[in-house]
PQR file of N, CA, C, O and H, with PARSE charges and radii, in Angstrom:
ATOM      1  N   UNK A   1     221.687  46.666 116.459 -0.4000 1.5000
ATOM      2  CA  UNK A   1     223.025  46.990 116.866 -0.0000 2.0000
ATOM      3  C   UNK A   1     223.838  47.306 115.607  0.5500 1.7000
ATOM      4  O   UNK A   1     223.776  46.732 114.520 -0.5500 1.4000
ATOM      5  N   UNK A   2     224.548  48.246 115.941 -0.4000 1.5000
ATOM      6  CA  UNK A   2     225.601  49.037 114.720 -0.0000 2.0000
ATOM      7  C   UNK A   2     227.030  48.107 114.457  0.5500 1.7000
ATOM      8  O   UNK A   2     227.692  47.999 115.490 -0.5500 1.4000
ATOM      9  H   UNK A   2     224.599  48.713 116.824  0.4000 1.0000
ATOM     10  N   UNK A   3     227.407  47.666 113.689 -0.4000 1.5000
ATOM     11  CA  UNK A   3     228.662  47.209 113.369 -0.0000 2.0000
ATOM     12  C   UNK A   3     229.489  48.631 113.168  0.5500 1.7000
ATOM     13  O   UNK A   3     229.063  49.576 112.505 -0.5500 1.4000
ATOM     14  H   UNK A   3     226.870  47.753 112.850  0.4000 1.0000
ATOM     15  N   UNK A   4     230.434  48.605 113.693 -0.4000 1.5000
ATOM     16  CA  UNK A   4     231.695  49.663 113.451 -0.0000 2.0000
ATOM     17  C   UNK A   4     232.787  49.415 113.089  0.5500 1.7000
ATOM     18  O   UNK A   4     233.446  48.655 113.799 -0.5500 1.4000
ATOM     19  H   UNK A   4     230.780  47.837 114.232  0.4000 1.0000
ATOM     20  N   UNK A   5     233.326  49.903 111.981 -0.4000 1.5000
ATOM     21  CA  UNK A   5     234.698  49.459 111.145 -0.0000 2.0000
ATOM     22  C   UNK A   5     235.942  50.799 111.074  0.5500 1.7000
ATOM     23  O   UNK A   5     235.953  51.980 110.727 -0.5500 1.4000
ATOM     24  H   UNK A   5     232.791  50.520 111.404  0.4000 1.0000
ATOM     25  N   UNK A   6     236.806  49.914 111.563 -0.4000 1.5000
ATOM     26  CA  UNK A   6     237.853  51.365 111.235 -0.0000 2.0000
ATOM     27  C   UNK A   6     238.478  51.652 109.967  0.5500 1.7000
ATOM     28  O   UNK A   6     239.141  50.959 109.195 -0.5500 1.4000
ATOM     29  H   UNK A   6     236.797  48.954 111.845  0.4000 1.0000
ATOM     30  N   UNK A   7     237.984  53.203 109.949 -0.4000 1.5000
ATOM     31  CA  UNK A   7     238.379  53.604 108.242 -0.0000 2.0000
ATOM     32  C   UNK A   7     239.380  54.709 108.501  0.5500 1.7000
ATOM     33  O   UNK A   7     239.164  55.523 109.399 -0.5500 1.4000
ATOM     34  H   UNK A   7     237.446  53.766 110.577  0.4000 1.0000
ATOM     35  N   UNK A   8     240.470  54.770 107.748 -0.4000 1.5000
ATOM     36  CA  UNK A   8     241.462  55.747 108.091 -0.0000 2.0000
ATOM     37  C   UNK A   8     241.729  56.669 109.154  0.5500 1.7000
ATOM     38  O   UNK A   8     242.080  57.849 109.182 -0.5500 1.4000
ATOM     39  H   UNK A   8     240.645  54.109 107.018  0.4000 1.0000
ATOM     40  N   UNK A   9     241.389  55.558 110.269 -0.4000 1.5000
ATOM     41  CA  UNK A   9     241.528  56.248 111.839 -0.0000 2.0000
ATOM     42  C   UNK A   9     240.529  56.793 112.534  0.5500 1.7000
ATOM     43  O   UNK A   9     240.640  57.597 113.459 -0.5500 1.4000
ATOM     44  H   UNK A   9     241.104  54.600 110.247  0.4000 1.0000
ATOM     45  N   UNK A  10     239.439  56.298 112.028 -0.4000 1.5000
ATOM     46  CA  UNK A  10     237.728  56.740 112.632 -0.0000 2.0000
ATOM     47  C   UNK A  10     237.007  55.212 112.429  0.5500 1.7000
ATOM     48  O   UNK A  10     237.329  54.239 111.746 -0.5500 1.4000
ATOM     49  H   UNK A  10     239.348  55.645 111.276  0.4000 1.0000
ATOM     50  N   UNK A  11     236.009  55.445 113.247 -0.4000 1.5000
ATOM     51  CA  UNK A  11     235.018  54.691 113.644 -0.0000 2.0000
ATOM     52  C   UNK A  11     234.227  54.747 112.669  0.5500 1.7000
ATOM     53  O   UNK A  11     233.673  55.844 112.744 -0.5500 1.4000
ATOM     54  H   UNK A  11     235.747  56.235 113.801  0.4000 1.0000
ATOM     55  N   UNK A  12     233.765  54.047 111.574 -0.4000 1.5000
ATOM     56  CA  UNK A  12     232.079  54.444 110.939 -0.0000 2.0000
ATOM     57  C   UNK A  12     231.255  53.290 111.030  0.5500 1.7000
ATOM     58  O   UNK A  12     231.519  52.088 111.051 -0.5500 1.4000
ATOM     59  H   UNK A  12     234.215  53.156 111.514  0.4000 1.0000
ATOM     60  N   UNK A  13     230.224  53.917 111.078 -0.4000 1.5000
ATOM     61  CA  UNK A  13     229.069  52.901 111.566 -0.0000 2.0000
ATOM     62  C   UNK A  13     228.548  51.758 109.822  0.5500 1.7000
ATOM     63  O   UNK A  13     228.988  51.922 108.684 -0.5500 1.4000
ATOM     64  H   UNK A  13     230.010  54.894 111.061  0.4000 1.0000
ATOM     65  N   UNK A  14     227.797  50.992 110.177 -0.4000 1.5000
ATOM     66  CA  UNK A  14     227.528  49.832 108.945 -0.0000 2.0000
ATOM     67  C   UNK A  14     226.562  50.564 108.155  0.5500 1.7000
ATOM     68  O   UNK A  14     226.530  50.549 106.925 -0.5500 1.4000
ATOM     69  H   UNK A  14     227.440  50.858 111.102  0.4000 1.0000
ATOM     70  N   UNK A  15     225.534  51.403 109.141 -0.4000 1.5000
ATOM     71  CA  UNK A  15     224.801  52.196 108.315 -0.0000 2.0000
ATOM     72  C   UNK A  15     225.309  53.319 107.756  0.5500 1.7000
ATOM     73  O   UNK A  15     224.997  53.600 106.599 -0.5500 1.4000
ATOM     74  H   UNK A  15     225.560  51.416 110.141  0.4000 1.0000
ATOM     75  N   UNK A  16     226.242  54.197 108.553 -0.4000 1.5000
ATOM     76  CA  UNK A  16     227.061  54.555 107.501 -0.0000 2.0000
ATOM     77  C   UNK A  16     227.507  54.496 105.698  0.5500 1.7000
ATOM     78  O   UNK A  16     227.341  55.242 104.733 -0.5500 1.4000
ATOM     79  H   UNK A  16     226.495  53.968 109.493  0.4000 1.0000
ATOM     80  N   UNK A  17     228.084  53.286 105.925 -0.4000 1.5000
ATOM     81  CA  UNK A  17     228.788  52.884 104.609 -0.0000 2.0000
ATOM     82  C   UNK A  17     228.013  52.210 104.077  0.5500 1.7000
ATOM     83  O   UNK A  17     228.524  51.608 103.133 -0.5500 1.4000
ATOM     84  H   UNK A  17     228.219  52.681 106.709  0.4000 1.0000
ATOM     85  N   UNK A  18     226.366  51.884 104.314 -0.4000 1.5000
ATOM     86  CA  UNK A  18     225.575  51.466 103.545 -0.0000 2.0000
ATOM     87  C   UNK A  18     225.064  52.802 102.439  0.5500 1.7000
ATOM     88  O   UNK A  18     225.046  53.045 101.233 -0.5500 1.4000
ATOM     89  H   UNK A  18     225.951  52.373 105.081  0.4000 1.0000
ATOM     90  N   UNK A  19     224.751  53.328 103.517 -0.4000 1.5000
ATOM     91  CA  UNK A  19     223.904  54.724 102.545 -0.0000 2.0000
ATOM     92  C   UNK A  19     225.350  55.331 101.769  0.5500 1.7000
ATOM     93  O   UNK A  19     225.058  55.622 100.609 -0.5500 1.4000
ATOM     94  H   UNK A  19     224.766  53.130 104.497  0.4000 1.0000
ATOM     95  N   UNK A  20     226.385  55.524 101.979 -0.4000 1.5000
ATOM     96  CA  UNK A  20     227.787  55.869 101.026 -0.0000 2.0000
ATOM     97  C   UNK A  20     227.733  55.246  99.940  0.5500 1.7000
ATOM     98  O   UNK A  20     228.051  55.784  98.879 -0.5500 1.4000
ATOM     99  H   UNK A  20     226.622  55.287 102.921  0.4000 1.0000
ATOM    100  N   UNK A  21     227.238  53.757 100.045 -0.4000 1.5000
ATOM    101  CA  UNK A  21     227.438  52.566  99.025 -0.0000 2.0000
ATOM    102  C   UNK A  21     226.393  52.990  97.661  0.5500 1.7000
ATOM    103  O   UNK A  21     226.531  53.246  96.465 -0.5500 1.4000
ATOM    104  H   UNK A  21     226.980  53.321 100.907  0.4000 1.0000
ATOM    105  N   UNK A  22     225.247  52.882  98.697 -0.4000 1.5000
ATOM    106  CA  UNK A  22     223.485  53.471  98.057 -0.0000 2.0000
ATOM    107  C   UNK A  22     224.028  54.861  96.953  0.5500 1.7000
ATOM    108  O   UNK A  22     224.089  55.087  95.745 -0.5500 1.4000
ATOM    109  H   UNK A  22     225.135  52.675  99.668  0.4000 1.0000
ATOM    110  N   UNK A  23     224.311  55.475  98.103 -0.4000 1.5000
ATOM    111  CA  UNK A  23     224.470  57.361  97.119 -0.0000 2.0000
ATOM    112  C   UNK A  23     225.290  57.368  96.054  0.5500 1.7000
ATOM    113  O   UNK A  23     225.211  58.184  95.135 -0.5500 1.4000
ATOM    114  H   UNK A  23     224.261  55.291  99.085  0.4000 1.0000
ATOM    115  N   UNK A  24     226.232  56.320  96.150 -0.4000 1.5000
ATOM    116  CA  UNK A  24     227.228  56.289  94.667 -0.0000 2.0000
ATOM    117  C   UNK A  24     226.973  55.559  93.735  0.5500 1.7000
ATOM    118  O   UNK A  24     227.466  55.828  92.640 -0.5500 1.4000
ATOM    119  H   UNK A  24     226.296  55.658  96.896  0.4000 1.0000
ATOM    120  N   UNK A  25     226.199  54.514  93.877 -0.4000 1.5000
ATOM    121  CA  UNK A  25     225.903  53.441  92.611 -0.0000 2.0000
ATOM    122  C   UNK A  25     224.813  54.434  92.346  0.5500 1.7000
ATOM    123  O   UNK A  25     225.082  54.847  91.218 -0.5500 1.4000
ATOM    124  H   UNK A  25     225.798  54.295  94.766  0.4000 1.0000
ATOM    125  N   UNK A  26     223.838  54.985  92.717 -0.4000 1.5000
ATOM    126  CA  UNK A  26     222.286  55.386  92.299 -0.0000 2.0000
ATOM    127  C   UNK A  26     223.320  56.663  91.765  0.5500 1.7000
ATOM    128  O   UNK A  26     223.908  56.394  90.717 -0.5500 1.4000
ATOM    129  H   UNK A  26     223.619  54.649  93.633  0.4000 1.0000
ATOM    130  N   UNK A  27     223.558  57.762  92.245 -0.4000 1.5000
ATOM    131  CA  UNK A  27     224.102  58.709  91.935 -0.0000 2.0000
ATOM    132  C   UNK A  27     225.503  58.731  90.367  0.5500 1.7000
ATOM    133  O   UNK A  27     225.664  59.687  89.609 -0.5500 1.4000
ATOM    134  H   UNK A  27     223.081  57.980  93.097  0.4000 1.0000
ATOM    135  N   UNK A  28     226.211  57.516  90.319 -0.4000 1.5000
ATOM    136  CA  UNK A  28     227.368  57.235  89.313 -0.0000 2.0000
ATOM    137  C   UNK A  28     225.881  56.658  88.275  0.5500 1.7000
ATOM    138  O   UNK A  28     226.013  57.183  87.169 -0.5500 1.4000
ATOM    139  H   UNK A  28     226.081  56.739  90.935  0.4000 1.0000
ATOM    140  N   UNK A  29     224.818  55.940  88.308 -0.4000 1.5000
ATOM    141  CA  UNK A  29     223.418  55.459  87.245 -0.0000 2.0000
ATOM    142  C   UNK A  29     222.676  56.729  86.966  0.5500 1.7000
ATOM    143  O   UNK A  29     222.241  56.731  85.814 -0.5500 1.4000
ATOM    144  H   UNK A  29     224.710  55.514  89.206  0.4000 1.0000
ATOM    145  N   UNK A  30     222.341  57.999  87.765 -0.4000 1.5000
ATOM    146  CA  UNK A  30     221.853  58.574  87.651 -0.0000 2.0000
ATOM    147  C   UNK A  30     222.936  59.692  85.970  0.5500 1.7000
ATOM    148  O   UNK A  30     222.582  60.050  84.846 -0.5500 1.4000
ATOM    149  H   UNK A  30     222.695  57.998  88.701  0.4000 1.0000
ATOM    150  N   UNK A  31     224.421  59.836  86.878 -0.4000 1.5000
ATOM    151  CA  UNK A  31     224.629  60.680  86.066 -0.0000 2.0000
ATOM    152  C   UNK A  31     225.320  60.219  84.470  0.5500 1.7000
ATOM    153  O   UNK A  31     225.761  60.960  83.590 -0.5500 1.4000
ATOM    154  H   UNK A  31     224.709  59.546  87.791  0.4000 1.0000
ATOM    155  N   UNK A  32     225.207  58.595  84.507 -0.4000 1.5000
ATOM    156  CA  UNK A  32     225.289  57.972  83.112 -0.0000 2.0000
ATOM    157  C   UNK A  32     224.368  57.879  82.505  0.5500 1.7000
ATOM    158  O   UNK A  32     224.485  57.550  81.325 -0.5500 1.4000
ATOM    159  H   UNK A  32     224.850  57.994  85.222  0.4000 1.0000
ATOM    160  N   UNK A  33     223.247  58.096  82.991 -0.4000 1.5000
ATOM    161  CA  UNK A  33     221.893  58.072  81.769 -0.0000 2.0000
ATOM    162  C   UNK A  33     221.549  59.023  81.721  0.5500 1.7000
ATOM    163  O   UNK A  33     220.356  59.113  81.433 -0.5500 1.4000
ATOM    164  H   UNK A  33     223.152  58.363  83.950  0.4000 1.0000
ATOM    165  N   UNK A  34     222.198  60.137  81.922 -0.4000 1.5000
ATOM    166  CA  UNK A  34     221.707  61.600  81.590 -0.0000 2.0000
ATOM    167  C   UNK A  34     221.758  61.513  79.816  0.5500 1.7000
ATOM    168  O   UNK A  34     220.805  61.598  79.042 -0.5500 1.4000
ATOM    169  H   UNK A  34     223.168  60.064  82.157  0.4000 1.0000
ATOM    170  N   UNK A  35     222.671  61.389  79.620 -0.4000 1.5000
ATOM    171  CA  UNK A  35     222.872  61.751  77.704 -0.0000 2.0000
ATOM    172  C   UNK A  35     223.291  62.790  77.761  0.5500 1.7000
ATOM    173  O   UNK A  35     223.284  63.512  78.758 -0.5500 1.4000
ATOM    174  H   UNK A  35     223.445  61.320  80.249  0.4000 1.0000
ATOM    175  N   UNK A  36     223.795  63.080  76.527 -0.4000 1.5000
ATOM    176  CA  UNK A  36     224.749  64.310  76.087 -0.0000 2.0000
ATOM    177  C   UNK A  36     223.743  64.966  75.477  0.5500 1.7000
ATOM    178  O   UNK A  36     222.529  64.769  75.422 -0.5500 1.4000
ATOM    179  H   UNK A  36     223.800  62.494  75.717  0.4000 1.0000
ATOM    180  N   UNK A  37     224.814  66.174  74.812 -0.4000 1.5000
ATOM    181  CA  UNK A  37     223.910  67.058  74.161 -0.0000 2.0000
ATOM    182  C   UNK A  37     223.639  66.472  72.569  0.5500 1.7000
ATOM    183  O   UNK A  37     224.403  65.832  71.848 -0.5500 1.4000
ATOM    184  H   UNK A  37     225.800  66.334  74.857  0.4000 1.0000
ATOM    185  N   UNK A  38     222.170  66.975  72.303 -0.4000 1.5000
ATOM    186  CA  UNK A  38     221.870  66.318  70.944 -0.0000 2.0000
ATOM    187  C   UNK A  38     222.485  67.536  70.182  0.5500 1.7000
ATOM    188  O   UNK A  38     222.295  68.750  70.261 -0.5500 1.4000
ATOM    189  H   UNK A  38     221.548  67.495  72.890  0.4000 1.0000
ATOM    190  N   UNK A  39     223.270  66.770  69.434 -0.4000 1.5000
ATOM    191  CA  UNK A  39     223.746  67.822  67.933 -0.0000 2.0000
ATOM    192  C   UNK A  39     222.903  68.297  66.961  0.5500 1.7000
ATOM    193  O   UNK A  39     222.021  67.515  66.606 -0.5500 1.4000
ATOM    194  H   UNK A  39     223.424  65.784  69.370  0.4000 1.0000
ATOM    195  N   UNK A  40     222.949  69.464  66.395 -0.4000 1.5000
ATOM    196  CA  UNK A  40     221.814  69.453  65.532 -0.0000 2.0000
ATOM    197  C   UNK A  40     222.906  69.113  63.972  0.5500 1.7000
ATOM    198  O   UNK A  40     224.103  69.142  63.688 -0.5500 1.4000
ATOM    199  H   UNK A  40     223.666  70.099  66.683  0.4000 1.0000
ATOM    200  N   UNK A  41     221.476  68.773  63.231 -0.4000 1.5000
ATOM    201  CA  UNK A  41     221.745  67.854  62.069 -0.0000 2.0000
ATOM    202  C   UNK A  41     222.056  68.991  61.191  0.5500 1.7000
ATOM    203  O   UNK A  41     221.030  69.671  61.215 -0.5500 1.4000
ATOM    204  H   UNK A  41     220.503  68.749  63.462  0.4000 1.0000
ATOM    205  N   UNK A  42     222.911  69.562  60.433 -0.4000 1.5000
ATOM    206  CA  UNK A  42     223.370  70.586  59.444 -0.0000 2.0000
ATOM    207  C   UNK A  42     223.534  70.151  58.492  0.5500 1.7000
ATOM    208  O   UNK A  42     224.207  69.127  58.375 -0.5500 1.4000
ATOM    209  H   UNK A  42     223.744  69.009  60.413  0.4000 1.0000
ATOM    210  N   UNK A  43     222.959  70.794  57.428 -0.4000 1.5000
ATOM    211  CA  UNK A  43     222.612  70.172  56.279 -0.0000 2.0000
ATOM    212  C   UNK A  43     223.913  70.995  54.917  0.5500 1.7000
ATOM    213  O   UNK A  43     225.003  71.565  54.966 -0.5500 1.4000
ATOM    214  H   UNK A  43     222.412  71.626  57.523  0.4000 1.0000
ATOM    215  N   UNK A  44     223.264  70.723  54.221 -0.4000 1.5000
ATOM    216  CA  UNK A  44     224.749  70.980  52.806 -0.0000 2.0000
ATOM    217  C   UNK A  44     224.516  72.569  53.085  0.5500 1.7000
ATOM    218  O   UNK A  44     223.512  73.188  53.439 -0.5500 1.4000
ATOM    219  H   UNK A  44     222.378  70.260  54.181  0.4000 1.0000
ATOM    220  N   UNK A  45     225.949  73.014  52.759 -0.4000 1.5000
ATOM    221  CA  UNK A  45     225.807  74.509  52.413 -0.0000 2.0000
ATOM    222  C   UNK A  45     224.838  75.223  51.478  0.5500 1.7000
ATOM    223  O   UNK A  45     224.554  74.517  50.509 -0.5500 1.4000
ATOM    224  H   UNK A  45     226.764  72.512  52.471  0.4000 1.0000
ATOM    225  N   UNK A  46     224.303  76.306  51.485 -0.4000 1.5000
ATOM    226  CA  UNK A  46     223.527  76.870  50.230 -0.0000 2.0000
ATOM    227  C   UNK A  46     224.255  77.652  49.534  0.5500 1.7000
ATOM    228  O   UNK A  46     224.668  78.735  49.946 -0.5500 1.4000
ATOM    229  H   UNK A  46     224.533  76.879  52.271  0.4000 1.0000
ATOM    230  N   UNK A  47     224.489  77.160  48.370 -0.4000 1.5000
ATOM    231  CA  UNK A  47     225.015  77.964  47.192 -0.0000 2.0000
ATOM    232  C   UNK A  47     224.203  78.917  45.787  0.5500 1.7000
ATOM    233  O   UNK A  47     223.941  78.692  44.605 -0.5500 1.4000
ATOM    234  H   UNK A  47     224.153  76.279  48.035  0.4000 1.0000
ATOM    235  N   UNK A  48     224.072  79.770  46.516 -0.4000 1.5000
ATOM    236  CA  UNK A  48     223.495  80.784  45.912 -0.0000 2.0000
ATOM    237  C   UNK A  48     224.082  82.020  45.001  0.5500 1.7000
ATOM    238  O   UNK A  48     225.308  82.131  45.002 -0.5500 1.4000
ATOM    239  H   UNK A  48     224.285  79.952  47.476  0.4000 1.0000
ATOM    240  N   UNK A  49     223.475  82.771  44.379 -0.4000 1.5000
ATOM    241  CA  UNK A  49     224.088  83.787  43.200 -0.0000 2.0000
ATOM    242  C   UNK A  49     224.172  84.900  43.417  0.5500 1.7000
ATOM    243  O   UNK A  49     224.742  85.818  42.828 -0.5500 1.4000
ATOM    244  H   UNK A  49     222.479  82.681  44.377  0.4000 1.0000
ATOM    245  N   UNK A  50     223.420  84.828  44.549 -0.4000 1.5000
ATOM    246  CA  UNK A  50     222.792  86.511  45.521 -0.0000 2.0000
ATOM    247  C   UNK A  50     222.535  86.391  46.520  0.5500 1.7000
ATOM    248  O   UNK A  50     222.355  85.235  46.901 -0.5500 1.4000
ATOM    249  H   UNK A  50     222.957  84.082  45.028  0.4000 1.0000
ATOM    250  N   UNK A  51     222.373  87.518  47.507 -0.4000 1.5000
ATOM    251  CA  UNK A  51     221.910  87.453  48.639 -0.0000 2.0000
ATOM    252  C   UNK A  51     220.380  87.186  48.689  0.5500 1.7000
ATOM    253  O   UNK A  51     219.969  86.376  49.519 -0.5500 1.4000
ATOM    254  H   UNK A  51     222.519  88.457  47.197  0.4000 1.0000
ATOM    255  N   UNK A  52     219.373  87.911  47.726 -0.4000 1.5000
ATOM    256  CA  UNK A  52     218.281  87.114  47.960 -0.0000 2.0000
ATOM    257  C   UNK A  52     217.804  85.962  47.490  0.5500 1.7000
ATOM    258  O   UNK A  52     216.723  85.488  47.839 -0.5500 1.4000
ATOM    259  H   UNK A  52     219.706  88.570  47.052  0.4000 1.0000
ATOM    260  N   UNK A  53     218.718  85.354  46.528 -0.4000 1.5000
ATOM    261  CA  UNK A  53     218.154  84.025  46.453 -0.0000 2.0000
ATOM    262  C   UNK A  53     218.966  83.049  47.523  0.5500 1.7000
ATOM    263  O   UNK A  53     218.926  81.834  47.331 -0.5500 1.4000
ATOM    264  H   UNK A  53     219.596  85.739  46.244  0.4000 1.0000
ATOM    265  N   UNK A  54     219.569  83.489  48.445 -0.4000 1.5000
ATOM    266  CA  UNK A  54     219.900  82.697  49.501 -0.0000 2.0000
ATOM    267  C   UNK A  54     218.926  82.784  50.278  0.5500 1.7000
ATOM    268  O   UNK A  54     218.432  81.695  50.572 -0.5500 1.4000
ATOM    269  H   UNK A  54     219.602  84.476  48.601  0.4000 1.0000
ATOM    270  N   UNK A  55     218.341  83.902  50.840 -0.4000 1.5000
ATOM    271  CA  UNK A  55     217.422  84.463  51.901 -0.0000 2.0000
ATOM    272  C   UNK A  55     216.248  83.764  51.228  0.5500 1.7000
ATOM    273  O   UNK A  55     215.467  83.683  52.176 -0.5500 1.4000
ATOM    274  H   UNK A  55     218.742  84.786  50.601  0.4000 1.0000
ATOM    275  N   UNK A  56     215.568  83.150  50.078 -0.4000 1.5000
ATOM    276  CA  UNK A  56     214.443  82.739  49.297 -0.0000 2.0000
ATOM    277  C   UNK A  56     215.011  81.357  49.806  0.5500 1.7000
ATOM    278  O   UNK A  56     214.584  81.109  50.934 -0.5500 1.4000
ATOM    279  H   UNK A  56     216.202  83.216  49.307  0.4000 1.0000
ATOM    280  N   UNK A  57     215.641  80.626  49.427 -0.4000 1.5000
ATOM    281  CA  UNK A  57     215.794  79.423  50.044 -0.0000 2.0000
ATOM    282  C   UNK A  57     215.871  78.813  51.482  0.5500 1.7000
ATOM    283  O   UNK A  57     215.545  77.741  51.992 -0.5500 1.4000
ATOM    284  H   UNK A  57     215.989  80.827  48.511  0.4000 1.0000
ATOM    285  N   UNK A  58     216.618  80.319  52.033 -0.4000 1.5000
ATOM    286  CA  UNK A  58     216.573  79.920  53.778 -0.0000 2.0000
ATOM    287  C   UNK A  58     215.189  79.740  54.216  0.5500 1.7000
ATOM    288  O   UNK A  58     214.801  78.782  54.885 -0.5500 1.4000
ATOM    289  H   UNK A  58     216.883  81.190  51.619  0.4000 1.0000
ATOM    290  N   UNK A  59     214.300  80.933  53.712 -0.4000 1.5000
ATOM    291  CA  UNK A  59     213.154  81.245  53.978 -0.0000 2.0000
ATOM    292  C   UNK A  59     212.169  79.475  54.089  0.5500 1.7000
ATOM    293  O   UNK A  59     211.493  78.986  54.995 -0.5500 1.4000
ATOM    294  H   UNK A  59     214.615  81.711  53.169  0.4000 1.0000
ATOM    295  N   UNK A  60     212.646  78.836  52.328 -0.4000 1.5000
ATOM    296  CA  UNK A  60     212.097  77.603  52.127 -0.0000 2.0000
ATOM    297  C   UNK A  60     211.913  76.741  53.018  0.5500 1.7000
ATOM    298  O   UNK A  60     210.847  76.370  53.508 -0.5500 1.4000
ATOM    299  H   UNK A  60     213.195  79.233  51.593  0.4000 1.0000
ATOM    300  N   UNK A  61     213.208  76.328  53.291 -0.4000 1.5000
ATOM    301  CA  UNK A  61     214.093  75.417  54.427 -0.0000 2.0000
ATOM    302  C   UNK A  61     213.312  75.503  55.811  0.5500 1.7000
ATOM    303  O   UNK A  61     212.781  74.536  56.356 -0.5500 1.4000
ATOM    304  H   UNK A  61     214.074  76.629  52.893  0.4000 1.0000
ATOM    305  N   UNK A  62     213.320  76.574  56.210 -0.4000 1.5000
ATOM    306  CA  UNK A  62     212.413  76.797  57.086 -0.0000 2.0000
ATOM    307  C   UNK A  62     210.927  76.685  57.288  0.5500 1.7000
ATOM    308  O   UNK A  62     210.508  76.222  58.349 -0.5500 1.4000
ATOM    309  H   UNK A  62     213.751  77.360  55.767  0.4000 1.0000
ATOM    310  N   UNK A  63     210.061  77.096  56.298 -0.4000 1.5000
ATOM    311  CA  UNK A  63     208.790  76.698  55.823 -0.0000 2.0000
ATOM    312  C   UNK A  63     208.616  75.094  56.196  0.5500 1.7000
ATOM    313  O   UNK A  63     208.101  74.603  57.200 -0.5500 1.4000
ATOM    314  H   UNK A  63     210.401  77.472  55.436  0.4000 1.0000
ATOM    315  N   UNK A  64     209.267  74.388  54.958 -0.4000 1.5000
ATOM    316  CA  UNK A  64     209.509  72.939  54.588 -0.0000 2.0000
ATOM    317  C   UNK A  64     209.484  72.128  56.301  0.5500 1.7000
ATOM    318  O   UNK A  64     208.729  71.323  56.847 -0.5500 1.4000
ATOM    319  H   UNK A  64     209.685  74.787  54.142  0.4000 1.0000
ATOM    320  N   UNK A  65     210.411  72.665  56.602 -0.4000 1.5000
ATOM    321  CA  UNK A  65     210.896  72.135  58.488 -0.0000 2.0000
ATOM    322  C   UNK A  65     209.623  72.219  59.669  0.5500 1.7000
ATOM    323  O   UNK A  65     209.260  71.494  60.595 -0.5500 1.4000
ATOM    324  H   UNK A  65     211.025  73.318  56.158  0.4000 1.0000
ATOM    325  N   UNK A  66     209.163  73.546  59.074 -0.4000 1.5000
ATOM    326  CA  UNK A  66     207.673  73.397  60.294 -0.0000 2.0000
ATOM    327  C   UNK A  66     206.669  73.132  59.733  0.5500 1.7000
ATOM    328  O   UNK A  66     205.665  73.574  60.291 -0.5500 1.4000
ATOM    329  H   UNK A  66     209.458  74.135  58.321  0.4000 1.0000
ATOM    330  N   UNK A  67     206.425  72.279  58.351 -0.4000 1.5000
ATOM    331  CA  UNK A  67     205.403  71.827  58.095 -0.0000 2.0000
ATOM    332  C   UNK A  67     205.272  70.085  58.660  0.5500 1.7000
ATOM    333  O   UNK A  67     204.402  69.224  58.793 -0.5500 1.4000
ATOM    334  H   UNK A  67     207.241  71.920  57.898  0.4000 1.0000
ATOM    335  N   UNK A  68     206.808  70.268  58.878 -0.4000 1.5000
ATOM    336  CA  UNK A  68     206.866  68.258  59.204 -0.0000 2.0000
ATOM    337  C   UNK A  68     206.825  67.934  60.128  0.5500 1.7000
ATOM    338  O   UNK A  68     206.716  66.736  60.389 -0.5500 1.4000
ATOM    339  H   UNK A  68     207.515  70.967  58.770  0.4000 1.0000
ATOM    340  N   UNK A  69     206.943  69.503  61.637 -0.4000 1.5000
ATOM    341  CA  UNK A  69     207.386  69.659  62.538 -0.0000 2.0000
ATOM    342  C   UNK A  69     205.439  69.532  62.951  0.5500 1.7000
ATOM    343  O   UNK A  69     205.026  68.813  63.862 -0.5500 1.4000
ATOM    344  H   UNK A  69     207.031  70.476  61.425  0.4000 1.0000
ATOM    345  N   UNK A  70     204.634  70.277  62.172 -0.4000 1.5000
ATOM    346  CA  UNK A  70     203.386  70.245  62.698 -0.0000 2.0000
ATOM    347  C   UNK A  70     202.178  68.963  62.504  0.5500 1.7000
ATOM    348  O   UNK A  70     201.087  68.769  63.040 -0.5500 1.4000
ATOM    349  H   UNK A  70     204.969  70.860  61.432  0.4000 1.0000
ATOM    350  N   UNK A  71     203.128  68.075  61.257 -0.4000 1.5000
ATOM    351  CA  UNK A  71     201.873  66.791  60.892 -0.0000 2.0000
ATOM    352  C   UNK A  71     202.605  65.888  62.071  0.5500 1.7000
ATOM    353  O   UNK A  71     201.805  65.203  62.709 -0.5500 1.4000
ATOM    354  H   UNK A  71     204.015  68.233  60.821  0.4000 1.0000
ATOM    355  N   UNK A  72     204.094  65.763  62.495 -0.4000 1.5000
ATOM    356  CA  UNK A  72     204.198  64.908  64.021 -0.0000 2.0000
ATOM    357  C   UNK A  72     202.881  65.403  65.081  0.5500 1.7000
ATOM    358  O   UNK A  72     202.618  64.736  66.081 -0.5500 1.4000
ATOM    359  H   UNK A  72     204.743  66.319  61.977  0.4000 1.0000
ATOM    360  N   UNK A  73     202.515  65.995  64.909 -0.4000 1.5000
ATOM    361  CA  UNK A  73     201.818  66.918  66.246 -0.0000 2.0000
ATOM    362  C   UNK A  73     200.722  65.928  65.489  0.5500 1.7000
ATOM    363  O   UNK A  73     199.553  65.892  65.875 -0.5500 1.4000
ATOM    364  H   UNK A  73     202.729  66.537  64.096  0.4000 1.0000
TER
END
């Protein structure tokens, strides 16, 4: 048997406002453990003398990054 409660001038049933209860705690947990966005980590400016010895260092930086990126693997 259904318990019925009056809510702002309507009838709702117990099962009703159970599953309302359910969908907002799981749903308000669900969308707090999402996490934000990860920032990426930016490192010091490059101060360079030229354009290609900037482009020689970017180049580095990059090298350097997927070699550390492939011994995790």
């Amino acid at each position: 048997m259904v318990q019925y409660y009056q809510i702002a001038g309507k009838k709702v049933g117990s099962h009703v406002l159970t599953m309302a209860t359910l969908g907002t705690i799981f749903g308000a947990t669900w969308l707090s453990s999402r996490g934000g966005e990860k920032k990426k980590e930016q490192g010091p400016p490059v101060v360079a003398s030229s354009k290609d010895e900037e482009q020689f260092i970017q180049q580095f930086l990059k090298e350097v990054g997927g070699e550390e990126n492939k011994a995790k693997h």
